[in-house]
C-alpha positions as CSV (number, residue, x, y, z in Angstrom):
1,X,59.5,-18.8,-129.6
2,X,57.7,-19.1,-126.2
3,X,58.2,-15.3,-125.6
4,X,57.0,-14.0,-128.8
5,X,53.6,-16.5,-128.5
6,X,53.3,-14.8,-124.8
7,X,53.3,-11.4,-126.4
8,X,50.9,-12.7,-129.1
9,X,48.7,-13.7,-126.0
10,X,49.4,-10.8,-124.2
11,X,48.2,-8.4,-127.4
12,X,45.5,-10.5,-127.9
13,X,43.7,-9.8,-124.4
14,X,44.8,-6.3,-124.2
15,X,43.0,-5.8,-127.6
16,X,39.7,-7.5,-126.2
17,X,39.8,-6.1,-122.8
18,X,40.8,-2.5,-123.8
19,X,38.1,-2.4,-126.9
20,X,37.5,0.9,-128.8
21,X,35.3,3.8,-129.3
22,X,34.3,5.4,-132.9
23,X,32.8,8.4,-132.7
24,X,30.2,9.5,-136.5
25,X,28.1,12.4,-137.1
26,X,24.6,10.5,-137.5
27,X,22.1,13.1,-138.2
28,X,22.2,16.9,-138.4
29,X,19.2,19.4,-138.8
30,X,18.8,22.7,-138.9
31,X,15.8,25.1,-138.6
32,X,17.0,28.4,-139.8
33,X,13.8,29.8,-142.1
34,X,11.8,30.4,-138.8
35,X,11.8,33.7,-136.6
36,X,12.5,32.6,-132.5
37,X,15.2,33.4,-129.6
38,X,18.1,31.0,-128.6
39,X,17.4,30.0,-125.1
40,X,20.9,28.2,-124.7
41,X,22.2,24.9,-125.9
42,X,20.9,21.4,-124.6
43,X,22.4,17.7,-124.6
44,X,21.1,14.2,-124.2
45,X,22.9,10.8,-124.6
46,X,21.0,8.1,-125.2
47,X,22.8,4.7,-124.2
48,X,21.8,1.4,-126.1
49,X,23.2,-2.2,-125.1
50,X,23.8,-4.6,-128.0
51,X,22.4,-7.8,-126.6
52,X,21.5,-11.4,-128.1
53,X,17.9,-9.9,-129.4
54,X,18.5,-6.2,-130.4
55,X,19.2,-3.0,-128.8
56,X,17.7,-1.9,-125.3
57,X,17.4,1.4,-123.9
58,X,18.1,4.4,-125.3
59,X,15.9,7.7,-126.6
60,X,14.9,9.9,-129.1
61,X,14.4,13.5,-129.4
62,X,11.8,13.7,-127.2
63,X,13.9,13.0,-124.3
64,X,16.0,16.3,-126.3
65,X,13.1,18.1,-126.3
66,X,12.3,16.8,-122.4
67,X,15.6,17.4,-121.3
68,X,15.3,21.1,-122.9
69,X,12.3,22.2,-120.8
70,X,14.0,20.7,-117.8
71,X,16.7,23.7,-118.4
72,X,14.5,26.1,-120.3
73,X,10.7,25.9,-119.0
74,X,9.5,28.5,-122.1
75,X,10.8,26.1,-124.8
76,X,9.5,25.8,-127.5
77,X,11.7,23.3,-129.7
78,X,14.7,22.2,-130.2
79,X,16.8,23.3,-133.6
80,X,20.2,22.8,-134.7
81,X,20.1,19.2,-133.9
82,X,23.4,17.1,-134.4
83,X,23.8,13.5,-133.1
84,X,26.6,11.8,-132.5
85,X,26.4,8.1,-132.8
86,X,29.6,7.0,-130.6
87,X,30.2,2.5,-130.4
88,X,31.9,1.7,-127.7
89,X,33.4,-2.5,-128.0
90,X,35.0,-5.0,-125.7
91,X,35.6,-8.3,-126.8
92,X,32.3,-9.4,-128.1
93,X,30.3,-6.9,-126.3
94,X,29.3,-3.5,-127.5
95,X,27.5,-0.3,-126.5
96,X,26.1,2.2,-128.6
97,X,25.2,5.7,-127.7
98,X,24.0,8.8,-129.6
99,X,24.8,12.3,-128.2
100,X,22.3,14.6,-129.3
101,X,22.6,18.6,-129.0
102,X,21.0,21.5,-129.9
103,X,19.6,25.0,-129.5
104,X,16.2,25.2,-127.1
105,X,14.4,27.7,-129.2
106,X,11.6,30.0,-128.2
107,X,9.2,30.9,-131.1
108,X,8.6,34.6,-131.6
């Protein structure tokens, strides 16, 4: 009896201290009607901490589109946008983050 509550115990903190991640597609776009050159592909995570009062931190696609003329100084915009919304949780505390990529574009 004492070992099996010990293993209950044992589960029980590994399950809390271990947590999980889920990984959804959140948003996809796509920008295919226009005429313009792929200037390579781009990536941003934004990172969000679940606190008592809301979310803090993070970004947008701005910081996409900021991180693309970082790479490619003739951007223009960035298509073929997918996010990634990815929750990471450990015990009662949880992290969000969205991973956005795309195509920096530049319009012909």
């Amino acid at each position: 009896m004492k070992k099996g509550l010990g293993l209950l115990a044992v589960l029980l903190v590994v399950l809390f201290v271990v947590g999980c991640t889920t990984t959804t597609p959140y948003f996809y776009s796509d920008n295919s009607a226009k005429d313009y050159t792929i200037l390579g592909e781009v990536t941003y995570t934004a990172t969000y901490n679940v606190g008592l009062f809301g979310l803090y931190g993070g970004g947008g696609f701005q910081n996409l589109l900021d991180a693309a003329k970082e790479s490619y100084p003739d951007v223009d915009y960035v298509v073929d946008v997918t996010i990634d919304k990815v929750v990471e949780k450990s015990g009662n505390f949880s992290k969000q983050s969205f991973k956005m990529r795309g195509k920096a574009i530049k319009y012909k």
